[in-house]
N, C-alpha and C positions, 0 to 999 in steps of 0.2 A: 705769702702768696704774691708779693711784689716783684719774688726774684723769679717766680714761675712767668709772671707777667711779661716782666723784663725778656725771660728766655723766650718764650713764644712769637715776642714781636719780633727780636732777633734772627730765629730760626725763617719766620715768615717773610721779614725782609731779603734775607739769602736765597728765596725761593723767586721772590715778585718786590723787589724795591720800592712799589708805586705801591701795593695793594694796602699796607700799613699804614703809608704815612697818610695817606686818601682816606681809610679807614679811621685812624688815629682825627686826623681834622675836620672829616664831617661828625665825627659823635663828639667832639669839643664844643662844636657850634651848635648842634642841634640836641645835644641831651648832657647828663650831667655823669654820663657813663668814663667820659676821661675830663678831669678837671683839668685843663691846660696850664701849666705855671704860666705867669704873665708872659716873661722872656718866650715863650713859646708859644703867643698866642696869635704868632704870623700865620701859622700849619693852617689855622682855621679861615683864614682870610679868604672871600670868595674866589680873586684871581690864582690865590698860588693851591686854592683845591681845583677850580678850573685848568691849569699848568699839569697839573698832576692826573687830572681825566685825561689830558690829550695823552701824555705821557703812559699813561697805563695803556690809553689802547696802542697807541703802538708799541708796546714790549709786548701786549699780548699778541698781536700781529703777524711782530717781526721774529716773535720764539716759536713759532709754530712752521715757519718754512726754514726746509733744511737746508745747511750754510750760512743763511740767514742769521741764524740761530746760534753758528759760534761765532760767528764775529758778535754779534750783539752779546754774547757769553763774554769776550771779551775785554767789549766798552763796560759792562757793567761791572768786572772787577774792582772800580771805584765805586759805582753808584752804589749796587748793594751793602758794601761794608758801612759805607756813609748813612744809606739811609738807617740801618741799624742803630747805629749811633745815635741819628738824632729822634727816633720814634721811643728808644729807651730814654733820651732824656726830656721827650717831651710826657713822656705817661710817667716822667716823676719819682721811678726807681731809687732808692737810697734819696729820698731829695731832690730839690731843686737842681739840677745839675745845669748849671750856667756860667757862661763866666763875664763875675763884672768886676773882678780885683784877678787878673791871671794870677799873681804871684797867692794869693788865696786858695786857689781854686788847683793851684799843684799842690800845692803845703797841705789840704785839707785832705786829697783825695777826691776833690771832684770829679776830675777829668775819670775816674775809674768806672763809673755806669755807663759813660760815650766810650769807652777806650773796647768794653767788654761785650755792647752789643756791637760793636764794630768787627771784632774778631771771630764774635759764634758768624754772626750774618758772613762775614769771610769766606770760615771754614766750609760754612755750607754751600755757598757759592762756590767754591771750589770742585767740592764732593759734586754737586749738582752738574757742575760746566764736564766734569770726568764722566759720569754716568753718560751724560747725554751725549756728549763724543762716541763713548763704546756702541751703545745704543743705537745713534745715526751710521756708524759704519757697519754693526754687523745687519743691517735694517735697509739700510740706502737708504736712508730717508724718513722712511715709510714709519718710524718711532717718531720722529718730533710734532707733529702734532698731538700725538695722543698722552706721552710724556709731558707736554707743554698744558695740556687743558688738565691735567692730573695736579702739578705743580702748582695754578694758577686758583683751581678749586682749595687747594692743601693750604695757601696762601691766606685764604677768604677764609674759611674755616677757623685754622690755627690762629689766625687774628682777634674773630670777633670771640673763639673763646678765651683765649688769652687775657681780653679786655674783659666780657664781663659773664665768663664761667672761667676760672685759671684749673680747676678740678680735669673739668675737659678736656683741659690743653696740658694739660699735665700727662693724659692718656694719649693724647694725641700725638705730642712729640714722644713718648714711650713706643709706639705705634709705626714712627717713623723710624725711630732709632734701630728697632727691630727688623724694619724693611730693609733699611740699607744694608744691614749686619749681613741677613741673608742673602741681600744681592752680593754682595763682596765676596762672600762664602760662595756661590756658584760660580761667580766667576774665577776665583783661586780654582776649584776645583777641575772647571772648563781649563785652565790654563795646563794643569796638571798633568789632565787626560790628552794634552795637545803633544803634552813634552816629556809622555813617559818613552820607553823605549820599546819597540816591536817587534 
């Protein structure tokens, strides 16, 4: 169930950067639902969940108005992958993933639970930033908010079962995986019917 954990957080940070790690460090401090490793028991600290509320409302904000929404698509090409990273090595996946010997921590394989939620949370940010381009242009607009409060619910959601139902979230990103398949699929199809011949 670790690695469903692990994917969850991952998936959810590609969606909402803040909503995990905010998620991940309020139930560090207040219950015993994510046992913090030590090295990671900054996440919990009042100022940097305080840092991370301002932070979340403005993503929620700034992804809700269109154009708004791809430039912030595009600052967050770092943030998302990153938060990934460190939300998987703070809930502990495969171990303690920290580094206090670096030459340890290549040689062991540590860096491979930061490296892996860094790349789902990527890939989906990517997938996400694509959709919602298509979205906003054939829309004018009029998709990003509604796409935006969709993602940001899917975020909250995916998280908290992640953390403490991973069964859930095991449906959940099944759920999702299904979703996009199908959008991909109508848009190939849209594309098809654009460029047959008449």
């Amino acid at each position: 169930m670790e690695l469903v954990t692990a994917l969850g957080l991952s998936v959810s940070s590609g969606l909402n950067a803040y909503v995990p790690l905010l998620l991940v460090g309020l139930l560090g401090r207040v219950s015993d639902a994510v046992p913090l490793p030590p090295a990671w028991a900054w996440l919990s600290d009042p100022w940097v969940l305080g840092v991370l509320t301002v932070l979340l409302v403005v993503e929620v904000v700034a992804d809700k108005v269109p154009v708004v929404d791809t430039v912030n698509d595009v600052l967050q090409t770092v943030v998302r992958p990153t938060s990934g990273g460190i939300v998987v090595g703070a809930a502990g996946w495969g171990g303690e993933a920290t580094v206090t010997d670096p030459e340890s921590f290549l040689r062991d394989g540590g860096w491979v639970p930061l490296a892996s939620g860094a790349l789902v949370s990527l890939a989906v940010h990517l997938a996400k930033a694509s959709v919602r381009a298509v979205a906003n242009a054939a829309t004018a607009g009029v998709a990003a908010p509604v796409l935006s409060t969709v993602e940001d619910v899917t975020a909250v959601a995916l998280t908290l079962a992640a953390i403490l139902v991973p069964v859930v979230a095991l449906v959940l990103l099944g759920l999702l995986v299904w979703w996009f398949v199908r959008l991909w699929r109508r848009r190939r199809a849209a594309a098809a019917a654009q460029n047959a011949p008449r």
